[in-house]
N, C-alpha and C positions, 0 to 999 in steps of 0.2 A: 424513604429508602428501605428495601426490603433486609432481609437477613443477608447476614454476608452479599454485599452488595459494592458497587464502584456506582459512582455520581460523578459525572463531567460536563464541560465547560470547553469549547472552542468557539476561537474568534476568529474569522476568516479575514484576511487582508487581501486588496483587489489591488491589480494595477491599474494605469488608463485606459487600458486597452478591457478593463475587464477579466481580467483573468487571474485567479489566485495562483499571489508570491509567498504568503503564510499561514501557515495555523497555527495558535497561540492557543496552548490546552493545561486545563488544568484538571487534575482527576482525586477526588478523594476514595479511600478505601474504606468498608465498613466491615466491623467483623460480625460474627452472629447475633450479638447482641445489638447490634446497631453504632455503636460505637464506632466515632472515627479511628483509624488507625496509623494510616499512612495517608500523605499528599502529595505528589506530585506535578510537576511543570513541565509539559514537554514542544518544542517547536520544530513545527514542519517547515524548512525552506523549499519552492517550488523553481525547478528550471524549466524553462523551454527550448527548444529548439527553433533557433531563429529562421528557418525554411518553412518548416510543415505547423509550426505551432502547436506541434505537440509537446506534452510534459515528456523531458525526457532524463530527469536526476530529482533525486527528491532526498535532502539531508534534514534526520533528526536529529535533534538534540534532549536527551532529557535527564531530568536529577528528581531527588526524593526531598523535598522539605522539611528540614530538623530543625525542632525547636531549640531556640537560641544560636542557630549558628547560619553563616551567611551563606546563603544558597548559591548552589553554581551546577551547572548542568556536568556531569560523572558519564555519560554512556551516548556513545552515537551510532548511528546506521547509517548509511548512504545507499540507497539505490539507483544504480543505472536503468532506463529501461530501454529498449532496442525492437523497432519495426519491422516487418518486415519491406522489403526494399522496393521502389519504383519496379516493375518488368514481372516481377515475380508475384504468384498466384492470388496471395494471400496479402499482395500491397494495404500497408496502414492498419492492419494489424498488429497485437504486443505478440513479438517472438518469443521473447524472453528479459526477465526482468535481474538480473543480480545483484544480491546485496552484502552488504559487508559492514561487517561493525567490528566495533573496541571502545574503548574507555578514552575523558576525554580528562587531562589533567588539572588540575587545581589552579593553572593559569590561561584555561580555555583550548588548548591546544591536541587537536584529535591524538592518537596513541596511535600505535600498529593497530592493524586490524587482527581480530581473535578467532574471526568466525564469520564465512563463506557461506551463502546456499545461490542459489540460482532454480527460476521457476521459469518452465521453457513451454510456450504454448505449440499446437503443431497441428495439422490435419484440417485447417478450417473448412466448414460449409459454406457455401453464396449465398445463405441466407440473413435473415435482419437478427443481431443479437437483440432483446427486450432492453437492454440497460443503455439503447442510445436514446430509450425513454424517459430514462433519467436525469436530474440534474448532472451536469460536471460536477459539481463542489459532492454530490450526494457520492457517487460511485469511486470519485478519487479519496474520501472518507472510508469508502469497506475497504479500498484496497489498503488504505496505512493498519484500518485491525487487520486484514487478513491479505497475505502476501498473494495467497490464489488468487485474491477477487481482480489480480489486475487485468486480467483476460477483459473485463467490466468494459475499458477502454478503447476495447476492438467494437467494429462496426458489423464483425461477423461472430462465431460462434467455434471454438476450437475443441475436438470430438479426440484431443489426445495432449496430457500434458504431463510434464517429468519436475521432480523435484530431488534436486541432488546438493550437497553440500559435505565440507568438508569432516562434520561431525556425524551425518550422516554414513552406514556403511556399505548400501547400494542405492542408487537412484530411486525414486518412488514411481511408477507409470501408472496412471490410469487412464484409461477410456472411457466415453461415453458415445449413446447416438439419441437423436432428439426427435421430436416430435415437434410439427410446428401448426398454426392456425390458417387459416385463409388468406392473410396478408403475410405470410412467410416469414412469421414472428416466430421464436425460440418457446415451446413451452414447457419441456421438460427437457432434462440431461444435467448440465455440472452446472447446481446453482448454488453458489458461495463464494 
């Protein structure tokens, strides 16, 4: 492990059907010395949507491992995430993803929520996004590090996205336009 560094550990759990219900993670921290310093445990629960079979809720749970004392998961997230709709342009597409966390008690029990954002995709192209070349488990993976990458899950390519939340003090908007290859693959624009 390098200098100041994070080393992890997921175990993905399937249903019958094939499709991840969990990720089971564990992450250690290292400081510049290499020295471990912190440990953590954190679980992804996976929902779908019993129509279209897409994920459509994703709750985390995670805590800090301290020696000598009995571990229990302290912080949660939940994210919704929402399609665009049969009729309309951009059908099966992620619209928009929100999420919401707080603290979870000493007897397991979520808290209020502390803190709001919402990541709203908009503008798609009819062309092929690159990340339906991906594994599922790989893409639904960046999107838990990074709240943008859920766009990952569209079949197309969204050239305008907003990020607004309630600690936030205006919306964030950016745009993109892309460039694409012979087979109407995505090669350049919003990739993260």
């Amino acid at each position: 492990v390098a200098n100041d560094s994070i080393a992890y550990t997921q175990y993905f759990t399937y249903n019958n059907t094939g499709k991840i219900i969990s990720i089971a993670e564990t992450r250690a921290v290292y400081d510049t010395l290499g020295i471990n310093t912190k440990n953590f445990k954190t679980l992804y629960s996976m929902f779908y949507n019993n129509t279209s079979g897409k994920v459509d809720s994703i709750t985390m749970k995670k805590g800090q491992e301290l020696p000598g004392q009995t571990f229990h998961y302290n912080e949660y997230a939940i994210s919704k995430i929402n399609y665009f709709a049969p009729g309309t342009a951009y059908i099966g597409n992620v619209q928009k993803v929100k999420k919401s966390k707080g603290e979870i008690d000493s007897s397991g029990n979520f808290g209020p929520i502390m803190e709001e954002f919402e990541y709203s995709f908009d503008n798609y192209d009819d062309k092929i996004s690159p990340y339906v070349l991906l594994p599922f488990g790989y893409n639904l993976h960046t999107m838990l590090e990074n709240d943008l990458a859920s766009y990952h899950l569209s079949p197309n390519n969204p050239r305008v996205f907003t990020i607004s939340g309630d600690t936030l003090p205006a919306p964030i908007v950016q745009t993109t336009t892309y460039t694409y290859d012979p087979q109407k693959y995505a090669l350049t624009g919003f990739f993260g």
